[in-house]
C-alpha positions in Angstrom: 0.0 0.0 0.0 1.3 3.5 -0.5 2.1 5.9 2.0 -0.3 8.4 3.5 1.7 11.2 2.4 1.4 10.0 -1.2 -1.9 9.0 -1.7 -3.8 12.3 0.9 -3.0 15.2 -1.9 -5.3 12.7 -3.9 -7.7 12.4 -1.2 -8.1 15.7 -0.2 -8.2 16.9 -4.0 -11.4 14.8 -4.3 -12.8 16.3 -1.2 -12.1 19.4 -2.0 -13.9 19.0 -5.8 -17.2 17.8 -4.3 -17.2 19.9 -1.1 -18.3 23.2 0.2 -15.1 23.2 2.6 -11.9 24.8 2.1 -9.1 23.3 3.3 -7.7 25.7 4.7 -3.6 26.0 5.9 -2.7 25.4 9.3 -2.1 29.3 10.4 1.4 30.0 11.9 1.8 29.9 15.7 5.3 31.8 16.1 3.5 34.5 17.7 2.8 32.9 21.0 6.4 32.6 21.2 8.3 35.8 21.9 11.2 37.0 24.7 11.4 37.2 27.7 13.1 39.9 29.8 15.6 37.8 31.9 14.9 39.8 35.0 11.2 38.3 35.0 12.5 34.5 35.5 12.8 33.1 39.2 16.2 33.5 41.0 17.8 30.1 42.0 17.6 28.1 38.8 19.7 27.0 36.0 18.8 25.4 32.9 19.7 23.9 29.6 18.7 22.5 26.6 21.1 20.4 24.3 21.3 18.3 21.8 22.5 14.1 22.3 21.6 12.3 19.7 18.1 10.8 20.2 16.7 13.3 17.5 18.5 13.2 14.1 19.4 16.9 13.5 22.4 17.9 15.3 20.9 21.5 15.6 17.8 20.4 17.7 18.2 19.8 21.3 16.4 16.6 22.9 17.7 17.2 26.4 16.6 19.8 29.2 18.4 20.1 32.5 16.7 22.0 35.0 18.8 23.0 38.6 17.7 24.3 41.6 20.9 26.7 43.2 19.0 28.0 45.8 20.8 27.5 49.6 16.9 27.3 50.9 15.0 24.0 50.4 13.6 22.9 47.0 10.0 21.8 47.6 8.8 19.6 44.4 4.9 18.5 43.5 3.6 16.8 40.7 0.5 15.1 38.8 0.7 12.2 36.5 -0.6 10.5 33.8 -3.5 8.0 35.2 -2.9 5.7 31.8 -2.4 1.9 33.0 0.6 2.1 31.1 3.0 4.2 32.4 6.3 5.1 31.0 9.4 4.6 32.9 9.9 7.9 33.8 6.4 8.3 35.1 7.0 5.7 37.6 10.4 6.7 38.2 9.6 10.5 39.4 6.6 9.0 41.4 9.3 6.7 43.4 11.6 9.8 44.0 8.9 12.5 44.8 7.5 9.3 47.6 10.6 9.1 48.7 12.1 12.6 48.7 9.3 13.5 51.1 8.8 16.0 48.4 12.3 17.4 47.9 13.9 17.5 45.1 16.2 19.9 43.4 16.6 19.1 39.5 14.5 18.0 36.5 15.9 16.3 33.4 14.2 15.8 30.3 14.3 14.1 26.9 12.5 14.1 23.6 12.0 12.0 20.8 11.6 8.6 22.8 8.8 8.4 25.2 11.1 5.4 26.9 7.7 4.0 27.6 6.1 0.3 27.3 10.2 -0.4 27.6 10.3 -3.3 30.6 12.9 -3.5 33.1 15.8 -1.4 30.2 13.5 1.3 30.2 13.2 1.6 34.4 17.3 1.4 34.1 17.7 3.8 31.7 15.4 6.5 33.5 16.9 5.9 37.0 20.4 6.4 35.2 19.5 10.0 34.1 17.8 10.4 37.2 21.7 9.4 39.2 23.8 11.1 36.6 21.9 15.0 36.9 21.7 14.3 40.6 25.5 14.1 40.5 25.2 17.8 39.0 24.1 18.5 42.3 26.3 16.2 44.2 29.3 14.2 42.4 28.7 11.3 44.9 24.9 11.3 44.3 25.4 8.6 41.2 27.0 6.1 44.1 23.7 6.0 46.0 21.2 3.3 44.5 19.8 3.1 47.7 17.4 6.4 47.9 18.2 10.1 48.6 18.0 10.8 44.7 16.9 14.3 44.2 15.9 14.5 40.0 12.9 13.8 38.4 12.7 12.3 35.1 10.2 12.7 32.2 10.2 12.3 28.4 8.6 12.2 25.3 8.0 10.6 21.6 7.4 7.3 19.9 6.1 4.6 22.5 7.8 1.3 22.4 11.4 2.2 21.7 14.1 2.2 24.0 16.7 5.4 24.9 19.9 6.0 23.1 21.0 6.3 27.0 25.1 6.1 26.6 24.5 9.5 24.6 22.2 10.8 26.9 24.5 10.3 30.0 27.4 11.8 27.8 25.1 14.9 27.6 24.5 15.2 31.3 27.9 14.9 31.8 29.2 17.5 29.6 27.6 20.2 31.9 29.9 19.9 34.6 32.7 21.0 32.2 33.4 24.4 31.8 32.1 24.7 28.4 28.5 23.8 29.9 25.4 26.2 29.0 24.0 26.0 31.7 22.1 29.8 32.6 19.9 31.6 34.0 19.2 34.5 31.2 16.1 34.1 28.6 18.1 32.2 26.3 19.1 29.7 28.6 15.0 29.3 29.5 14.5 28.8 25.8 16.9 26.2 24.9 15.4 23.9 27.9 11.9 25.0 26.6 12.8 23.9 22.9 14.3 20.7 24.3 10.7 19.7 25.8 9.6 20.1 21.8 8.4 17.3 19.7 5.6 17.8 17.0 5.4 21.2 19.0 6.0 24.6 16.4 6.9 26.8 18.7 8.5 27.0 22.1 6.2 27.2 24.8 7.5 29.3 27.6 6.0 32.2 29.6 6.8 34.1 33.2 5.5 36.3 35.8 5.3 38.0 38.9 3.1 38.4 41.9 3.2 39.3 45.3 2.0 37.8 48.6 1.6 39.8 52.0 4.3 42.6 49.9 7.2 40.6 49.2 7.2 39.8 45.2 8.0 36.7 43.8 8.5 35.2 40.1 6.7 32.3 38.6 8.1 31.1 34.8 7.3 27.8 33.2 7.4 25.5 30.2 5.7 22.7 28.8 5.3 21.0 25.4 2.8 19.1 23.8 0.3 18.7 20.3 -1.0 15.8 19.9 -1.6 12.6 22.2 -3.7 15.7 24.4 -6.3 14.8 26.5 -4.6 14.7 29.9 -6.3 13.6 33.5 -3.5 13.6 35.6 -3.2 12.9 39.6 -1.0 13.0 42.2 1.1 9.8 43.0 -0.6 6.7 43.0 0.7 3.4 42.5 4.5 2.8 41.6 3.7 -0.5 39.9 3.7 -0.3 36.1 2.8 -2.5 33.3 3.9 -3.4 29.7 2.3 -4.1 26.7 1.1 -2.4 23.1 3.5 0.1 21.6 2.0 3.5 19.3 2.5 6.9 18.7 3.3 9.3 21.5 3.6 13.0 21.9 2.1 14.0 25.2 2.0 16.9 27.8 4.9 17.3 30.1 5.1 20.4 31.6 7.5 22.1 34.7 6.7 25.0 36.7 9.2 27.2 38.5 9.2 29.7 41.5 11.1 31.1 43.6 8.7 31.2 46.9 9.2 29.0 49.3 6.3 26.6 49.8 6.1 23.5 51.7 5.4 19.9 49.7 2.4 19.4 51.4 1.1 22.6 50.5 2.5 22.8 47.0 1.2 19.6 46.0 -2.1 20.4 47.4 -2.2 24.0 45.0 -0.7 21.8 42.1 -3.6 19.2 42.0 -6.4 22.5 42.1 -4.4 24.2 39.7 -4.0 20.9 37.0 -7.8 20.4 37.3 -8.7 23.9 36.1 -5.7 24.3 33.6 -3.7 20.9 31.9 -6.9 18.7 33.0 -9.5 21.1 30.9 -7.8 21.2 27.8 -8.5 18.7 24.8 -6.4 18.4 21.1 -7.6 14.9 20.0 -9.0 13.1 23.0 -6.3 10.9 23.5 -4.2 10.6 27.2 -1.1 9.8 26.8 1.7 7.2 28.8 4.1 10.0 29.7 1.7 13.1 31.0 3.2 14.9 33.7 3.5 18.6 35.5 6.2 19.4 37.9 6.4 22.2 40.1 9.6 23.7 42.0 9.5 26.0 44.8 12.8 27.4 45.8 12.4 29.5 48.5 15.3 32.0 46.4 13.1 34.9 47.3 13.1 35.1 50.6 10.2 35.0 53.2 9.0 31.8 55.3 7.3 28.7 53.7 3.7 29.3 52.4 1.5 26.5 54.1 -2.3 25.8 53.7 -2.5 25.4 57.6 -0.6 27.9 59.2 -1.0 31.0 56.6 -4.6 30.1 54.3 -4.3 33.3 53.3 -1.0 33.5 51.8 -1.7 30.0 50.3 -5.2 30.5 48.6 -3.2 33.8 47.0 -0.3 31.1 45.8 -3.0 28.1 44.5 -4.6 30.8 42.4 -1.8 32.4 41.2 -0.6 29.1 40.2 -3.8 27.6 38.5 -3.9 30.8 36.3 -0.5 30.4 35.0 -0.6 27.0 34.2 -4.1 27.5 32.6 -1.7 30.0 30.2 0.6 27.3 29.7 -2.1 24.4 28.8 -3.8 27.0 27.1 -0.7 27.4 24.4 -0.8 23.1 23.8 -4.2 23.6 22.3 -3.4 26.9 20.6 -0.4 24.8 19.1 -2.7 21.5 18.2 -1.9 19.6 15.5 -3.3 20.8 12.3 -5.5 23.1 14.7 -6.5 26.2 13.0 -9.3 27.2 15.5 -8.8 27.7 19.5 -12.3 27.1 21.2 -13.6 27.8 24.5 -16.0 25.2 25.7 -17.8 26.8 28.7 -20.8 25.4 30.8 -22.5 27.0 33.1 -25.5 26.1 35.5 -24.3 23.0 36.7 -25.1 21.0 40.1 -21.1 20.7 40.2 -17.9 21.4 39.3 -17.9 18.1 38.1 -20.7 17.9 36.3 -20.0 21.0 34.2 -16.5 19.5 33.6 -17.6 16.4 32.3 -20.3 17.8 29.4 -17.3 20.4 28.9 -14.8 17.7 28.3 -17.3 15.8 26.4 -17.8 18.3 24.0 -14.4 19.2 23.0 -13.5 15.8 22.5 -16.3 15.4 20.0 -15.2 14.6 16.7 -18.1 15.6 15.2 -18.2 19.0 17.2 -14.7 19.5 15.9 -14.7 18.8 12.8 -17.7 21.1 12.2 -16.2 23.7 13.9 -13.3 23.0 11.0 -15.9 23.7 8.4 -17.2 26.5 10.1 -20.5 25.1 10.8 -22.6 26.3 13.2 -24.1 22.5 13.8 -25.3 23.3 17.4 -27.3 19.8 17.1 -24.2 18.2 17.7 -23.3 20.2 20.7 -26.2 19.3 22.1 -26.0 15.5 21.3 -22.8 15.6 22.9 -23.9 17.6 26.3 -27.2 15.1 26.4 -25.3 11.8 26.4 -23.1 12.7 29.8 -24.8 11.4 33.2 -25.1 14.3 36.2 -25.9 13.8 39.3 -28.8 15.7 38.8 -30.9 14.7 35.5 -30.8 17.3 32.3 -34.0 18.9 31.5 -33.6 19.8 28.3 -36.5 22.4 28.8 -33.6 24.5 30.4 -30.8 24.1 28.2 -29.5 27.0 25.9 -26.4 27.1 23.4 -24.9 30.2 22.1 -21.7 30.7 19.8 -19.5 33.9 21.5 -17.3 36.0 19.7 -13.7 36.9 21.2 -13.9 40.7 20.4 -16.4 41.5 23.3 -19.8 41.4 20.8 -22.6 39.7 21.4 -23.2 36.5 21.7 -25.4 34.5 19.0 -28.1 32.5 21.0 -29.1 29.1 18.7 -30.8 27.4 21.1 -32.7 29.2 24.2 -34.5 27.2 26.9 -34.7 24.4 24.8 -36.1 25.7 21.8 -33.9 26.1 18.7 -33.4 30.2 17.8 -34.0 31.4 14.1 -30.2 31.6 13.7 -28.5 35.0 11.6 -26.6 32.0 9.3 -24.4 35.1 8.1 -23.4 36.1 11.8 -22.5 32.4 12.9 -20.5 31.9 10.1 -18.5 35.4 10.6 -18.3 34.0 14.1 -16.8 30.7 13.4 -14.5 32.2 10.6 -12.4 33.6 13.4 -9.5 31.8 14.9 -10.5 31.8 18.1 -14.2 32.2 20.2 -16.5 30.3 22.6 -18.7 27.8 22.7 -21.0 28.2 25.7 -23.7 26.0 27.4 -25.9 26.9 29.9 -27.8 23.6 31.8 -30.2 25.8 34.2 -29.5 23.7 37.0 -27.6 25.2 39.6 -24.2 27.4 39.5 -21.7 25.6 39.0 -19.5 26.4 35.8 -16.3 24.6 34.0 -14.1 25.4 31.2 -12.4 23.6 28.8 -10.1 24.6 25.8 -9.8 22.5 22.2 -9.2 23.1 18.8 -10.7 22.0 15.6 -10.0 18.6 13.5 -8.6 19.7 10.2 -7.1 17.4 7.1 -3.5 18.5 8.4 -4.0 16.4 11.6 -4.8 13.1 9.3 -1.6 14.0 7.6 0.4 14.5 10.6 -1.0 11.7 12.6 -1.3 9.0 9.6 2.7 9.6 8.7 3.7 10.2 12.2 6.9 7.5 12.2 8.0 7.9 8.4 
């Protein structure tokens, strides 16, 4: 049989002779990636990107080291994939963060091998990045096999293959010679951030500040991630693993950093609020991957006590929220950077008994194929938006009598109504469709049964995902 990539121009040259649609190129995303003033990162950190050798080019790096300096203790949360077939480096990280107590000072990070569904050579090969950037920290860290490691691991690619680890650990070693590039300036931010990148097209990397009780500290972040996105992540769980079926793989990893000093307790507490609302809500092609995972380093480089949920709720509840709105920017650049994605859609309901509730018909929605490929077209085909919120049981029944739909521009104009209390609207055809002709609006759903209200972000399916996904290893 031929290749995809031969035989699609045919396919989508029919399509495109007996349909209305255009098929339309995927717009450019550079945008969302621009500099960073170096003074806006957190103190205490330095970081990397290089290149080793598990991606082909020579001029792409595939490895990110991230370092924690600071003389204060490095407090370290993070949420995993719940997929019964974790990777290596999933299981790995959840073993050190038990055991660390929640302490940890360094991240490493690879790209273009997901080291997952890899057996017993894939756990060697993860806990061997894991000693050898520990000994960055410590040069007689590697000797310990016996606990007290301080790195987290993750990584990302093609499932089912196994690490070109000799030229990984030759990378990690290279930066304790003085020729390392290791920094703390914007560029050294952006080479660790484009070492995170697989199908990615730009660079996902963003900063700020905020302040607590007067004292100002610095939050910056990365993460990656284009396809393989429909994420439900947790906090540690069970460190046993299992092996089997091998796929594509391109996943959300993600790795926050600050400089306020938080305890674990309390940071793994805001982490789990703030993934819910931010990498949790966010859908590219329904899909969770093996490898998902967000870490979180606080520092303490700043100054100022510990933040802790007990003994200052203030000062924390200011911290969880800070945090869930910065990662929601960083999830919200994966689906702004989906593959093939040329729209970037709000799903918003509103009215629910719960939290949960509203999530659910939200992330039911934007995983809808049928939703997202009409938003493609630029169809306003609010039926299937309400097929979709109709099929998800609450824990209080629908009444459809109370159920409206509307289609919300992003430049502050009204909203379109197509479906109010249950009964369809006489829909302006011309206004949805200058609606949905814009890159980016809202979808929102209103249930009328109590007021509770979630979020989600997704993106369109277009022909360029088929191509990308169907020609993904060749």
């Amino acid at each position: 049989m031929a290749p995809l990539k031969l035989i699609l121009p045919h396919i989508l040259k029919r399509f495109s002779s007996t349909s209305s649609i255009t098929i339309k190129p995927t717009p450019s995303k550079a945008h969302h990636h621009q500099p960073i003033p170096s003074l806006s990162f957190p103190h205490g950190y330095l970081l990397t990107g290089i290149h080793t050798g598990i991606k082909k080019s020579p001029l792409v790096p595939d490895l990110a080291l991230i370092l924690s300096t600071s003389q204060h203790p490095t407090s370290a949360a993070a949420c995993f994939t719940r997929n019964a077939f974790k990777a290596a480096p999933v299981l790995v990280s959840q073993e050190v963060l038990e055991k660390s107590g929640g302490r940890v000072r360094a991240v490493v990070v690879s790209s273009g091998c997901a080291n997952a569904v890899t057996g017993k050579k894939g756990l060697e090969d993860a806990w061997a990045m894991v000693r050898e950037t520990d000994a960055l920290l410590d040069p007689k860290a590697k000797l310990n096999k016996d606990g007290g490691n301080e790195t987290l691991v993750m990584s990302t690619g093609v499932i089912g293959q196994t690490l070109p680890i000799a030229k990984i650990i030759s990378g990690i070693q290279s930066q304790v010679q003085t020729t390392h590039t290791l920094g703390s300036d914007f560029d050294a931010w952006e080479r660790a951030a484009k070492a995170f990148m697989t199908t990615d097209t730009f660079p996902k990397l963003r900063a700020r500040k905020f302040v607590i009780r007067g004292k100002e500290y610095r939050m910056a972040g990365m993460d990656k991630g284009a396809g393989m996105i429909h994420p439900d992540m947790g906090p540690m769980a069970s460190t046993t693993g299992s092996s089997g079926a091998s796929g594509l793989h391109a996943t959300l990893l993600g790795c926050i950093l600050t400089d306020a000093a938080v305890s674990p307790r309390s940071l793994q507490s805001a982490l789990m609020y703030a993934v819910e609302r931010s990498f949790n809500s966010i859908s590219v092609d329904g899909d969770m991957s093996t490898n998902d995972t967000i870490i979180v380093l606080a520092n303490g480089a700043a100054g100022a006590g510990a933040i802790d949920e007990e003994s200052d709720r203030e000062s924390y509840e200011i911290f969880k929220q800070e945090l869930t709105a910065f990662a929601a920017d960083l999830a919200k650049l994966v689906v702004r950077d989906g593959e093939g994605a040329t729209k970037f859609v709000t799903v918003t309901v509103n009215g629910a008994p719960s939290y949960a509730d509203a999530h659910k018909i939200a992330s039911r929605i934007s995983t809808s194929a049928l939703v997202k490929t009409a938003l493609y077209g630029e169809d306003a085909n609010w039926g299937r938006i309400l097929a979709s919120t109709g099929c998800v049981a609450l824990s209080t029944p629908l009444n459809p009598s109370l159920v409206s739909v509307s289609f919300v521009p992003s430049d502050g104009s009204s909203a379109l109504p197509v479906l109010v209390d249950g009964e369809p609207e006489d829909v302006d055809e011309a206004r949805a469709k200058e609606i949905l002709q814009e890159e980016e609006f809202e979808v929102r759903v209103e249930l009328g049964l109590g007021a509770e209200s979630a979020t989600y972000w997704t993106c369109d399916f277009s022909y360029e995902y088929v191509r990308i996904n169907g020609d993904y290893r060749s």
